[in-house]
N, C-alpha and C positions, 0 to 999 in steps of 0.2 A: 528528191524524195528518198527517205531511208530506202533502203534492200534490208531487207528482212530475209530472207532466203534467195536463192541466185534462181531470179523468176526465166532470166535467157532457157537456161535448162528446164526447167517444169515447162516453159508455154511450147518445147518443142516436143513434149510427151503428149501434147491434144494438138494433132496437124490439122482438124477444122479451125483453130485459132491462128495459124498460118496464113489459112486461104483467104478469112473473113473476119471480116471485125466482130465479134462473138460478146455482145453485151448483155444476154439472152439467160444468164443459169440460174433465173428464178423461175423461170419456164423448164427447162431441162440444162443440163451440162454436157458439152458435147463429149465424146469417148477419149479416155485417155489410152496411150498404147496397153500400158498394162492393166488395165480393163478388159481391153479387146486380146492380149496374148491369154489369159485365164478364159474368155470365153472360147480362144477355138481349140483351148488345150482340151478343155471339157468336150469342144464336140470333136476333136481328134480321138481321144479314147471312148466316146459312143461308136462312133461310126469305124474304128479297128478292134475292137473287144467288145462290144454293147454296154462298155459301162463298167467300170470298176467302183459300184456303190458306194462300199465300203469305204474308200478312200475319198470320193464326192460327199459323206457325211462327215468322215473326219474333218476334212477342210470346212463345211458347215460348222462344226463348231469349234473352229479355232479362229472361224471370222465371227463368231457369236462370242465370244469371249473379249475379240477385237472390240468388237459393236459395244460391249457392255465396258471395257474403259473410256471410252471415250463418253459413256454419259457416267462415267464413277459409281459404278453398278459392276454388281456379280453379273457374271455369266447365265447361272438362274433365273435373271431376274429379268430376260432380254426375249421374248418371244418374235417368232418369223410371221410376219404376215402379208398382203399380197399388197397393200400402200398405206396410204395414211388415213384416207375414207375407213379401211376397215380396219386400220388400228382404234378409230376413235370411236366407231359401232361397237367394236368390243369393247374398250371402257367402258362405254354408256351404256349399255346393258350389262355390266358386272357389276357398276351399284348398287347397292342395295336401296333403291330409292322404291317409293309407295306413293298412293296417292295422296296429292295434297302437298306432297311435297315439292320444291324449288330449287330450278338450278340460275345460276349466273351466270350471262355470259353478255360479249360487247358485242354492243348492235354493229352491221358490218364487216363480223370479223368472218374467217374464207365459212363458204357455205354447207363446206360437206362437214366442218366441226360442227355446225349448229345443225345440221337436221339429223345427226347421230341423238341431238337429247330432242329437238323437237319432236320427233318419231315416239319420244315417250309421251306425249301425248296423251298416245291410246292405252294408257296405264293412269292417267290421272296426274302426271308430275306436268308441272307448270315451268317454260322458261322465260325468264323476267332479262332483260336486256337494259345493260348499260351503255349509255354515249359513247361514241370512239373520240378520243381526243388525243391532242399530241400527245400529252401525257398520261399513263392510265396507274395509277396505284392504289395502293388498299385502302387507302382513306375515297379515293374512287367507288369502292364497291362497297364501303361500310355501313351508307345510307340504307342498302338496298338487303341489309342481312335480315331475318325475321329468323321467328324461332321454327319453323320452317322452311329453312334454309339449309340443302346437304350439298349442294358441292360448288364448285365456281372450274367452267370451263373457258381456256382461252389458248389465243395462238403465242408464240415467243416472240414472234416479229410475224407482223403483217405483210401479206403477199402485194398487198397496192398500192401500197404508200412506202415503207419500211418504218414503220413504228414499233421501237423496242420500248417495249413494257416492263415495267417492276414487277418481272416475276420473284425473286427474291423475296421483296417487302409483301408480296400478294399472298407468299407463300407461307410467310410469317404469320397473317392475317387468318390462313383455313386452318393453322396447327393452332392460334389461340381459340378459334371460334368453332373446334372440332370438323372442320369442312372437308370435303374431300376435293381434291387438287387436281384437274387434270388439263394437261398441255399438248398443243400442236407443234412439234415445233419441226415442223416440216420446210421452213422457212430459213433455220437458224443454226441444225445441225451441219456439224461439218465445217460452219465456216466462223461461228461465236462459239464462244465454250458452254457447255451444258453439263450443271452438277446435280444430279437429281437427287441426292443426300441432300444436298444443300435447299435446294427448293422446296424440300419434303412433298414431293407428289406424289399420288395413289400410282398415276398410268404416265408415261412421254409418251406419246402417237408420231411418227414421223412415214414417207415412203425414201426413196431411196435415190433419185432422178435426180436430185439438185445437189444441193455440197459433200453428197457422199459418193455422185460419179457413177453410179450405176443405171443403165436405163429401166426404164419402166418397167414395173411387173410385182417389183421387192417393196417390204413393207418393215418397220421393227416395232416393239410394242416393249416399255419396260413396265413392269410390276411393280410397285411395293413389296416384298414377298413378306414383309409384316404386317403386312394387308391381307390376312388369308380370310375374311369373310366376301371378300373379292373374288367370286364366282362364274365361270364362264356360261353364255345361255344356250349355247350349245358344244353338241358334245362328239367328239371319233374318239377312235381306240388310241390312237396317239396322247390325248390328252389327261388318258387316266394314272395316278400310281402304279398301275399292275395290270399294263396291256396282256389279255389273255393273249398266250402262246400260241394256241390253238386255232385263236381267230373267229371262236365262239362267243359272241358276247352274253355275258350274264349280269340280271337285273339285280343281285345280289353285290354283284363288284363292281361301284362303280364308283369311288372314290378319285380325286382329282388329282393330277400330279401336284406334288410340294413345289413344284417350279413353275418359272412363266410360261413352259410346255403349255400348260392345263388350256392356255387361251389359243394355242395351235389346233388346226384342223388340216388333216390328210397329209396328200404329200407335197413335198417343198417343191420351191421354184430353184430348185439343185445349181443349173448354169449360173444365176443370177447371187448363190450366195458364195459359188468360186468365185466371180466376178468381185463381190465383194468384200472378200479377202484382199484381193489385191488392191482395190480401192482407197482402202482402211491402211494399209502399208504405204499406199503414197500420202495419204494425209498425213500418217504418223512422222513420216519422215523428215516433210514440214512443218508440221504444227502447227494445228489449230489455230493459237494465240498469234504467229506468226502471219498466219491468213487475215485473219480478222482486222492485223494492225495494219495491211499491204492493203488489204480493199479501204480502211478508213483512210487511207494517204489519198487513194484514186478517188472518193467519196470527196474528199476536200479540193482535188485539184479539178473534179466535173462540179461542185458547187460552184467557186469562185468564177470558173467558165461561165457559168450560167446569168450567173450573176451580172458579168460585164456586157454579156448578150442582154440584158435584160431580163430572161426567162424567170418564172418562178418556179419554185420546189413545193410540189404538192403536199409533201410529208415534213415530217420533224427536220431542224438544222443539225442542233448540238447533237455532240457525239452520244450524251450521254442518253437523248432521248432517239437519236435512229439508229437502225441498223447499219453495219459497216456496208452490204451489199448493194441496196435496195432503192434505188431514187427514181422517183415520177416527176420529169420534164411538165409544164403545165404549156402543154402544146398539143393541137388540137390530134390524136392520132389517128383519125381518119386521115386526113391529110399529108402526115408524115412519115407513119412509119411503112406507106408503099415508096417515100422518095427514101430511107434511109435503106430500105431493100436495094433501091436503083442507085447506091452508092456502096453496095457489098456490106452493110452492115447491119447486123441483127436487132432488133428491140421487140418489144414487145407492148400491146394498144393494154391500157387499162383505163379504170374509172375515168379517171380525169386528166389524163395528158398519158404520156409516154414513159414506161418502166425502161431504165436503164440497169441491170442488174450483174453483178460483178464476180470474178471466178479467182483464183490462186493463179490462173496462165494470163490473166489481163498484162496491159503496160500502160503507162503515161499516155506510150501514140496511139493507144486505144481510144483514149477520152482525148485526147487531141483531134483523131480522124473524127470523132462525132461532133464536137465543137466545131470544125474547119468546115463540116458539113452544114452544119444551122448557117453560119457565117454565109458560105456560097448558096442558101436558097433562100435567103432574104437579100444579094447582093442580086440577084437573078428576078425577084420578085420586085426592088426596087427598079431592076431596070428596063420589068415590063411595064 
């Protein structure tokens, strides 16, 4: 298998990858060291100084700036939020959608994207839902456009299967047909490349727990910021052009920041966006595209596995239609994934078999140990 980057070294920066077969980072990604040296630098200067703020904002937005190359976006353009649920609530309420109106999105896809617009609802906006299929493109959701029709939401790759979509060609599709664009791709950052110039999207929604290595808590939100009829539905001082000094709010000044700010509320999750400084410097270091081609090498050598076992793959084959990370075993996971526990290895029960999902620290004997594993409980199963 190529080497794309010297994985020996990176799989020894996340030592839960040491201890256990770690096939898990669709679910979360375990801590890389420099993850965890950012988070006790932060609590080492709370707990000897109470805080050196100043400098806990600085590094805020020199990983905001981080955050925003990596989706090919200004630094303005990248708002903080607290996951991906309420990156895509805020979307969906900064539409400008009315009754009567329609959004698009695929039946299936994760749940907390679809009840950010279901919830509109109670405003009179209608969601109309397209089939999940291996393959999902524009000509996919072209049937289903009317002249009421303002936006098409969807995820970049699927959390259950690994189904990577034409967002691209989709995106192609809301700039002819004036639509507004908005993505999850909480599934994709970090470990596929994401150009959101290129996509032409209103909003990306992402948290921070899976290919960007930060635990739970962190959220990113990018903007259009030539989307400025794109309004937030609520509001703190934080979010306006001209937070009073004072701390007096007046009904008079309340114009919204010219940046993705405007969609922030209060105060940050400060540890989690040093953490994510640091995070963002080990991805950069490796590359993206380098990731992405290292899980599609491990992606081909757990197919072909599967294959000789028998096993089926719940989601898409080709490269071009799955994700590099993402593969469901079509194995019953009630049943397995307590024996692939009792084998030191991580996975995760979904829909319809077993999510195998893959990190930058993986190796070969990763998908080897799991492979050796199916072998030895059907060798065991045969010879009860």
């Amino acid at each position: 298998m190529t080497q794309y980057f010297d994985v020996g070294a990176i799989r020894k920066l996340f030592p839960a990858a040491e201890k256990i077969v770690y096939l898990d980072s669709g679910f979360q990604t375990p801590m890389s060291q420099p993850v965890k040296a950012a988070l006790e630098s932060f609590v080492a200067e709370s707990y000897e100084s109470a805080g050196p703020k100043s400098l806990w904002i600085e590094r805020m937005e020199r990983a905001r700036a981080k955050a925003a190359a990596l989706f090919n976006a200004a630094a303005t353009e990248i708002a903080f939020t607290k996951n991906t649920s309420e990156s895509m609530n805020i979307a969906a309420n900064a539409l400008p959608l009315k009754s009567g109106d329609n959004v698009l999105m695929i039946h299936g896809d994760h749940p907390n994207n679809t009840y950010a617009f279901l919830n509109l609802k109670r405003k009179g906006v209608e969601v109309r839902f397209i089939p999940m299929a291996e393959a999902v493109t524009a000509e996919s959701f072209l049937p289903h456009i009317d002249a009421r029709t303002r936006a098409i939401s969807m995820s970049c790759v699927t959390f259950h299967a690994g189904h990577r979509f034409d967002i691209e060609g989709i995106g192609r599709l809301c700039r002819e047909k004036n639509l507004y664009y908005v993505l999850d791709a909480m599934q994709a950052i970090g470990v596929t490349p994401i150009d959101a110039k290129k996509l032409g999207a209103a909003f990306i929604g992402c948290g921070t727990h899976k290919g960007l290595l930060v635990p739970q808590g962190l959220g990113l939100l990018y903007w259009n910021s030539k989307l400025t009829e794109l309004e937030p539905a609520y509001l703190a001082a934080i979010s306006l052009a001209d937070p009073p000094a004072d701390l007096v709010a007046r009904p008079n000044d309340m114009a919204f920041a010219p940046t993705a700010i405007r969609f922030e509320i209060g105060n940050y999750n400060l540890p989690a966006t040093q953490a994510l400084g640091a995070a963002l410097d080990l991805i950069e270091s490796v590359g993206v595209g380098n990731i992405e081609a290292h899980c599609f090498g491990l992606g081909d050598r757990l197919i072909a596995g599967l294959d000789e076992l028998g096993i089926g793959l719940v989601g898409p084959r080709a490269r071009h239609l799955r994700a590099p990370h993402i593969y469901v075993a079509a194995i019953a996971a009630a049943e397995w994934v307590a024996y692939f526990e009792s084998r030191n290895i991580r996975v995760s029960p979904e829909r319809d078999g077993v999510r195998i999902s893959l990190g930058m620290f993986n190796t070969e004997a990763d998908i080897d140990a799991l492979l050796a594993a199916i072998r030895a409980h059907g060798r065991a199963a045969r010879a009860s």
